[in-house]
C-alpha positions as CSV (number, residue, x, y, z in Angstrom):
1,X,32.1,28.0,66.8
2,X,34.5,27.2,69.7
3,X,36.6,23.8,69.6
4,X,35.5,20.7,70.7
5,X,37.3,21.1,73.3
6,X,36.2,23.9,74.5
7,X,32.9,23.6,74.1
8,X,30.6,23.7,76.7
9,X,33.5,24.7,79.6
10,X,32.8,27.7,81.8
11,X,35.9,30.3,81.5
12,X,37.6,29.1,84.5
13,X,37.5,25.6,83.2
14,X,39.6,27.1,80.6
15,X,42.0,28.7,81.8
16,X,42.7,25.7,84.3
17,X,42.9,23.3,81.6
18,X,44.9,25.9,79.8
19,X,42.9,26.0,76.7
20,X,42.9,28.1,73.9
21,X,40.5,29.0,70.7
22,X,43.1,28.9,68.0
23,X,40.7,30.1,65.5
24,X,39.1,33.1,67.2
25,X,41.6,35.7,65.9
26,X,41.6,33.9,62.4
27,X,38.1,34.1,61.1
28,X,37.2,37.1,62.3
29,X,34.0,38.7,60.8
30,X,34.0,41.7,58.6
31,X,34.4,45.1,59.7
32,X,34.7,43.9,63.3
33,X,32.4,42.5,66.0
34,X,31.1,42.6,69.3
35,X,31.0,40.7,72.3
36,X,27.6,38.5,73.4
37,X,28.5,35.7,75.4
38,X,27.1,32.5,74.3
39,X,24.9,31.1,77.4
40,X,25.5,27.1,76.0
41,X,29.1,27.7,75.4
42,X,29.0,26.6,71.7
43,X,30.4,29.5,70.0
44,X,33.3,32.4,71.1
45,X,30.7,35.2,71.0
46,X,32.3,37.6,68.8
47,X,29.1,38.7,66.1
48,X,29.4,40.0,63.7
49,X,28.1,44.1,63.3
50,X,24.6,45.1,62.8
51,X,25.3,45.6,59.1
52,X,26.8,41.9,58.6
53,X,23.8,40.5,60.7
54,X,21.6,42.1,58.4
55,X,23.6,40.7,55.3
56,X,23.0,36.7,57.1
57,X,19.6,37.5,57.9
58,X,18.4,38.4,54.5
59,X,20.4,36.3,52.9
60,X,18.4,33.1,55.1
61,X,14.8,34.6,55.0
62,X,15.9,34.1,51.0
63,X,17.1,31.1,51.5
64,X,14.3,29.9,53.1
65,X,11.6,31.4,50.7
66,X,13.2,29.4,47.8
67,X,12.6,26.2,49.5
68,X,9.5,26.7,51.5
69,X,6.4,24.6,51.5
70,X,4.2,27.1,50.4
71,X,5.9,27.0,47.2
72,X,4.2,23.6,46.5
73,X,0.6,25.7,47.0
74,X,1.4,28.6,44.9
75,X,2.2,25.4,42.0
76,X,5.6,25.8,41.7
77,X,8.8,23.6,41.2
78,X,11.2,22.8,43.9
79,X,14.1,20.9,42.4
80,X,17.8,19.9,43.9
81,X,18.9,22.6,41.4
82,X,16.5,25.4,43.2
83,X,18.2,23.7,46.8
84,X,21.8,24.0,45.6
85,X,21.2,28.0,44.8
86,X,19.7,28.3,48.2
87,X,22.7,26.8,49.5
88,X,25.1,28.8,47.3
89,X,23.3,31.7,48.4
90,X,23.9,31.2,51.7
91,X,27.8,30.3,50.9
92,X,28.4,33.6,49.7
93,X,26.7,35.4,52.5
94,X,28.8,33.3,55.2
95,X,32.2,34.5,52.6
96,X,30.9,37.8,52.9
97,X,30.6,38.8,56.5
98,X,33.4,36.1,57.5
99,X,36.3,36.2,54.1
100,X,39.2,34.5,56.0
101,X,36.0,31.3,56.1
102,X,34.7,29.7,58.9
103,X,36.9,27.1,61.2
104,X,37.4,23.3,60.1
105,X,35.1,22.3,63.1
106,X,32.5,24.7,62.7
107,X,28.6,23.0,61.8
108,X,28.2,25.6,59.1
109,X,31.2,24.9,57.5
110,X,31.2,21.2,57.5
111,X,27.1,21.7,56.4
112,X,28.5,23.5,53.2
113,X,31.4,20.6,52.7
114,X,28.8,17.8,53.4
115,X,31.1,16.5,55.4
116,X,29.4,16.9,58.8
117,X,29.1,13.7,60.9
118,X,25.0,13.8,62.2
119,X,25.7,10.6,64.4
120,X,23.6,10.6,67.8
121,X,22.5,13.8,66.8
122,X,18.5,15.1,66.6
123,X,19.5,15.9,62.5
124,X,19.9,12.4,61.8
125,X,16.7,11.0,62.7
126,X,15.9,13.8,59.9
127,X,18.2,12.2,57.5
128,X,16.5,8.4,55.6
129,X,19.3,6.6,53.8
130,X,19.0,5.9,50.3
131,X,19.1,1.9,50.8
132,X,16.4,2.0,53.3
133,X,14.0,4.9,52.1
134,X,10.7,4.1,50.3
135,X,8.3,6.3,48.0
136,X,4.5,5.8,48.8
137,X,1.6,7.3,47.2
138,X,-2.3,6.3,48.0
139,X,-1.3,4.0,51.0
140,X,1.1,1.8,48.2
141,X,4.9,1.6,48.0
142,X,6.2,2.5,44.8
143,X,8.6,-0.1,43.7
144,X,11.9,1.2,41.7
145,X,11.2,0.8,38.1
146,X,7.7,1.9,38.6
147,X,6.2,4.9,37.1
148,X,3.3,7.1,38.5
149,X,1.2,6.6,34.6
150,X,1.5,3.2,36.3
151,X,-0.4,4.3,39.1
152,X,-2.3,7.9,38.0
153,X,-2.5,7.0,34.3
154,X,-0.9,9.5,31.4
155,X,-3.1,12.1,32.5
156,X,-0.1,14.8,33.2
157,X,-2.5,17.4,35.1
158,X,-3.0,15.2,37.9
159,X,-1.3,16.4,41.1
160,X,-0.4,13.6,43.4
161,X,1.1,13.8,47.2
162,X,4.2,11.2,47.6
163,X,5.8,10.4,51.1
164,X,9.1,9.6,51.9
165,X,9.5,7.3,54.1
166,X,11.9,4.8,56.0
167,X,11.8,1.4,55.4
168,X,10.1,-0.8,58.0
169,X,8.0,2.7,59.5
170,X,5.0,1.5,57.8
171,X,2.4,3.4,55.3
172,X,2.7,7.1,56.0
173,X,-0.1,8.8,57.3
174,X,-3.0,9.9,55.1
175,X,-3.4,13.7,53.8
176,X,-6.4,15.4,54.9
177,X,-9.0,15.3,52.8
178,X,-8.9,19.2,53.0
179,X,-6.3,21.8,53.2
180,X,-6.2,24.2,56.2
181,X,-7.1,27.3,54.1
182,X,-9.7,25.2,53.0
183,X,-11.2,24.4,56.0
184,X,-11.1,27.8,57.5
185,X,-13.2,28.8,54.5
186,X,-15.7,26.3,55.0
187,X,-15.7,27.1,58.9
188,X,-16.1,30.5,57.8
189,X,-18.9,29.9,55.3
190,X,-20.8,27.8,58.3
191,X,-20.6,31.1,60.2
192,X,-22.0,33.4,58.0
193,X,-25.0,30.9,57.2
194,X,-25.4,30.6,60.7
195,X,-25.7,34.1,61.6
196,X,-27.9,34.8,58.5
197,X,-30.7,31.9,59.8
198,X,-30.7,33.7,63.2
199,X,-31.3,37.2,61.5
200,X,-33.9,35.4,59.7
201,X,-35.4,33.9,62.6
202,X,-35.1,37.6,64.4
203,X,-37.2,38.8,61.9
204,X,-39.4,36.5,61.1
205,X,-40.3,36.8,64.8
206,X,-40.8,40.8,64.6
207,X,-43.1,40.6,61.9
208,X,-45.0,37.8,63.8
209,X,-45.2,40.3,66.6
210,X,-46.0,43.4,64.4
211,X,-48.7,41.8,62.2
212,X,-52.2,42.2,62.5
213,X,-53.7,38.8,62.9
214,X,-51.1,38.4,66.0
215,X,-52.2,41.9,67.1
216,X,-56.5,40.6,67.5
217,X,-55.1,37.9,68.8
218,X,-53.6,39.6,71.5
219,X,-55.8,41.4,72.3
220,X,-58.4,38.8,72.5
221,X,-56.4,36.8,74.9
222,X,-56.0,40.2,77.1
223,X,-59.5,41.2,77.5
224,X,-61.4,40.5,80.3
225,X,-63.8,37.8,79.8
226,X,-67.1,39.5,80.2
227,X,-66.3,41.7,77.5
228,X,-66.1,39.0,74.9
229,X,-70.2,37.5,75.7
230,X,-72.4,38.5,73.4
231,X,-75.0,41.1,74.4
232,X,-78.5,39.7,75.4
């Protein structure tokens, strides 16, 4: 990432201000890179090879697996220990492709330090401070010292859904009262029962057509008139 001070000038702006990237010959990537100007001016635009891109790309999709969401579906445990690996993980693919480390300004860097400053940033909105956040769970704040046998009972097989939230932002809103898989399966299930009453109705209307009493009748309602007087 380029310095602050560089960042976001156009090249000429550069080189009138005489400005230079200190760290750009320093922390150069492994095994060499090429050059892909950076539209936004945030970083020097040296990447890294195909091979190193591979190494970071992996290495997030990983990363990204061991936290996801869908992990909390498929019934398994997301703890700060499972989030620190993911973040070690991704520490030593950064060490990898870039071994002389990452400058001291760089997001990435600072990300890995915990030392970056989120102030008037999108992040921080993101980020609830331990004085002001709240726990809430069936539209009631869980007060510190609580328990959730307090709330659920001892019954340990119970899964509940508890929000995060800021204090003074109100109940959170409620969960569905049906997942989206869920839903698509019942949408589904309407489908099929909908197209099996019309291919009932389809047939009960061919047989209606095709049976005999509907065939007399017809042909009663077809014949001329005369023919259906009795003879004298």
């Amino acid at each position: 990432m380029l310095p602050p001070d560089i960042m976001g000038l156009t090249d000429d702006q550069v080189e009138e201000l005489k400005l230079k990237d200190e760290w750009a010959d320093k922390c150069v990537p492994m095994g060499g890179w090429t050059f892909n100007k950076d539209k936004i001016g945030r970083r020097n635009g040296r990447q890294p090879n195909e091979k190193m891109q591979e190494v970071l790309k992996k290495t997030i999709e990983d990363a990204r697996t061991m936290t996801s969401k869908k992990l909390v579906q498929q019934e398994k445990l997301v703890t700060q220990k499972t989030v620190q690996e993911a973040l070690d993980l991704l520490r030593g693919a950064v060490m990898i492709v870039y071994p002389m480390g990452l400058p001291l300004h760089d997001v990435i860097r600072k990300e890995f330090e915990n030392t970056e400053d989120l102030t008037g940033t999108q992040a921080s909105l993101e980020v609830i401070d331990m004085q002001l956040a709240q726990l809430w769970f069936s539209g009631k704040e869980l007060l510190p010292g609580k328990k959730m046998k307090d709330f659920v009972g001892n019954n340990e097989k119970t899964k509940v859904i508890v929000k995060l939230q800021k204090r003074g932002s109100g109940k959170p809103g409620r969960e569905p009262l049906m997942s989206e898989d869920e839903r698509k399966q019942l949408m589904l299930h309407a489908y099929r029962r909908q197209e099996q009453l019309k291919d009932r109705q389809r047939e009960g209307r061919i047989r209606l057509e095709l049976s005999p009493a509907t065939s007399l009748r017809s042909i009663c309602l077809t014949m001329p008139v005369w023919h259906l007087m009795p003879c004298r």
